[in-house]
C-alpha positions, 0 to 999 in steps of 0.5 A: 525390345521385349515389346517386339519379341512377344509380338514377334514370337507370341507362341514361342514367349507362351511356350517359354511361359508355361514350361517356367510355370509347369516345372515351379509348380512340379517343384512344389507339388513334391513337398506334398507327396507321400514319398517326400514324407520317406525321404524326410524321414532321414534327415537329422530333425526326425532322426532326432525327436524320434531316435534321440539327438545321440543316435542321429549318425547310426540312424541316418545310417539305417534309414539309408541303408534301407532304400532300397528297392526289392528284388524278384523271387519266384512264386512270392513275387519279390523279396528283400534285396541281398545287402552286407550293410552296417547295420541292415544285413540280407542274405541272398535268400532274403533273410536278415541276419540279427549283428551288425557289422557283419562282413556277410549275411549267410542263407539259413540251413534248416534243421532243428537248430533254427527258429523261423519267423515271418511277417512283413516289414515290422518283422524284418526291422524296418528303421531299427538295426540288425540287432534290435529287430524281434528275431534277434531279440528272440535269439538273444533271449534263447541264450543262442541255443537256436538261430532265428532266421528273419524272414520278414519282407516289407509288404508281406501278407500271410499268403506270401508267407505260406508260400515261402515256408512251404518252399524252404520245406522243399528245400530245407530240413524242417526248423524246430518252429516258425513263428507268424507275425500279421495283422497289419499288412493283411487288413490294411491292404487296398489290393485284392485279397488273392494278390500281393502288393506288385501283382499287377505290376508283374501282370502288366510286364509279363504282357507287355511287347518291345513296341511298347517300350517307347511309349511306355518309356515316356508314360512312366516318366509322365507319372513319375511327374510330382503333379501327376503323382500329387493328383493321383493320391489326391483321387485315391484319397477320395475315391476311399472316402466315398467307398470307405463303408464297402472297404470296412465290409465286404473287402476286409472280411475277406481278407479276414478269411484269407489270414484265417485260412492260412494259419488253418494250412501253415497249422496242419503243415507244421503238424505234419513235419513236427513244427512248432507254431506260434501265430501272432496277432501283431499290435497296431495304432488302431486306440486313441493312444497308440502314439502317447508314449512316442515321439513320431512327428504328426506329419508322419503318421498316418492321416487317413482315417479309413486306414484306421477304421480298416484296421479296426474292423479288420481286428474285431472281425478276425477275433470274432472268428478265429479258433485256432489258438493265437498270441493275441498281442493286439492290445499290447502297450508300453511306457517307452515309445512304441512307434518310429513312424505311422507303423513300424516299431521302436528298438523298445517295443520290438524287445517286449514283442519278443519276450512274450513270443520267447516265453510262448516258446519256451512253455511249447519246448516245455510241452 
């Protein structure tokens, strides 16, 4: 009977065939991609070789509470999406605020009662609570006699950070300072040195007319497609091998001069309207024991080498060039673990971080 229908219907058993072979083999290519490494790294086994088994319930909780994807704003492109979660609280100005349980994360005021910090993802938190983040820790370590304002947004670099505190300026009373957390993402980034992470995803919205929606609608969901995005990672990763020496080179040490640049303007502006400043040369995982001190699972962190090798380069140039005064914490190391996952930083490291800016602080309100 079998024998009769493929002889029968031969395209149609062909057919029946590949669609059974492609969605298999779709199944599996997941298992390989990136973002299956994100979605991993809420369940309980990570949760408890990293956090420890009696955190596993709050944990779980965070890393959920920030998957969530990010919301628009003009001029910086996009910002953290307003949340009143347990443990990840966004005001609708996109600042996280530093309790947990909070019933509302209110926008800040302005004024010399207030401490602004900026940076990206290892700023705002990522993986670790509203009270154990480096702006809340600073606060606490100023015995609350200022309100330190989070304004770290996952992705950010130091020109959306430049712009965003020339905003609030249009709108708020000047803070008593503002502190600048960078390093990672403004060496580490693949993008053009004069855009952001969703630049060309905003160029290529803006252009698009309603008779593309039908054949854009189906080109998303062919590269939404497991194996479609699996071979794409795959041709990035070679692409970077091969161009890995003009990536070191060229491409960093302009993305040097662009942070460089921007701490030069935020400098004068914080002069200008009496702002404290402290830039600080964030620490990475760029030495052979970056991750001794954590318990990150090796599928976790990151395997490309050029990451590394970007960053290094990134970190050597900038100190060779740089003349304005900085808080180098580059090569700043723990005992307790340091890391949570390739890049952000534990409850533990997130504390030392800030009492080195608290005391940099205090020596500035001092002066």
């Amino acid at each position: 009977m079998l024998k009769n229908f493929i002889k029968k219907y031969i395209f149609t058993f062909y057919l029946i065939i590949f669609i059974i072979f492609f969605i298999t083999l779709n199944k599996i290519a997941k298992n390989f991609l990136n973002q299956t490494k994100l979605e991993k790294r809420g369940g309980s086994e990570f949760i408890e070789k990293v956090y420890g088994k009696e955190n596993i319930k709050d944990y779980t909780k965070v890393l959920s509470e920030q998957l969530i994807i990010l919301s628009y704003k003009p001029f910086v492109e996009f910002t953290e999406t307003k949340r009143s979660d347990e443990f990840t609280s966004v005001s609708s100005s996109g600042n996280r605020c530093n309790q947990n349980k909070i019933l509302e994360c209110y926008a800040p005021n302005g004024g010399k009662k207030e401490i602004w910090v900026f940076g990206g993802s290892t700023t705002f938190g990522y993986g670790v609570k509203n009270d154990e983040t480096i702006p809340s820790f600073i606060e606490n370590k100023m015995k609350n006699n200022f309100k330190v304002i989070n304004f770290g947004v996952g992705h950010y670099y130091s020109t959306q950070e430049r712009i965003l505190f020339n905003n609030l300026l249009l709108e708020l009373p000047p803070p008593f300072a503002v502190i600048f957390i960078d390093g990672l993402n403004d060496f580490n980034r693949k993008y053009k040195h004069n855009e952001s992470k969703y630049s060309e995803i905003t160029r290529h919205k803006s252009t698009k007319t309603s008779e593309d929606d039908i054949k854009e609608y189906f080109k998303e969901r062919f590269y939404r497609l497991n194996i479609v995005r699996l071979i794409k990672e795959s041709r990035s990763k070679d692409i970077e091998t091969i161009t890995k020496e003009k990536l070191n080179k060229q491409n960093v040490i302009q993305l040097v001069k662009t942070l460089i640049n921007n701490q030069k303007m935020n400098e004068s502006i914080s002069r200008k309207y009496d702002i404290k400043l402290i830039n600080v040369l964030q620490p990475v995982p760029i030495y052979e024991d970056s991750y001794s001190t954590s318990n990150v699972p090796k599928d976790f962190l990151p395997s490309n080498q050029n990451s590394y090798d970007r960053l290094k380069f990134g970190y050597q140039t900038y100190n060779l060039n740089i003349t304005n005064k900085i808080l180098n914490l580059s090569k700043l190391k723990i005992e307790k673990p340091m890391f949570i996952d390739g890049f952000h930083y534990s409850p533990e490291f997130n504390e030392v971080i800030a009492n080195l800016i608290t005391k940099e602080l205090i020596s500035k309100n001092g002066n």
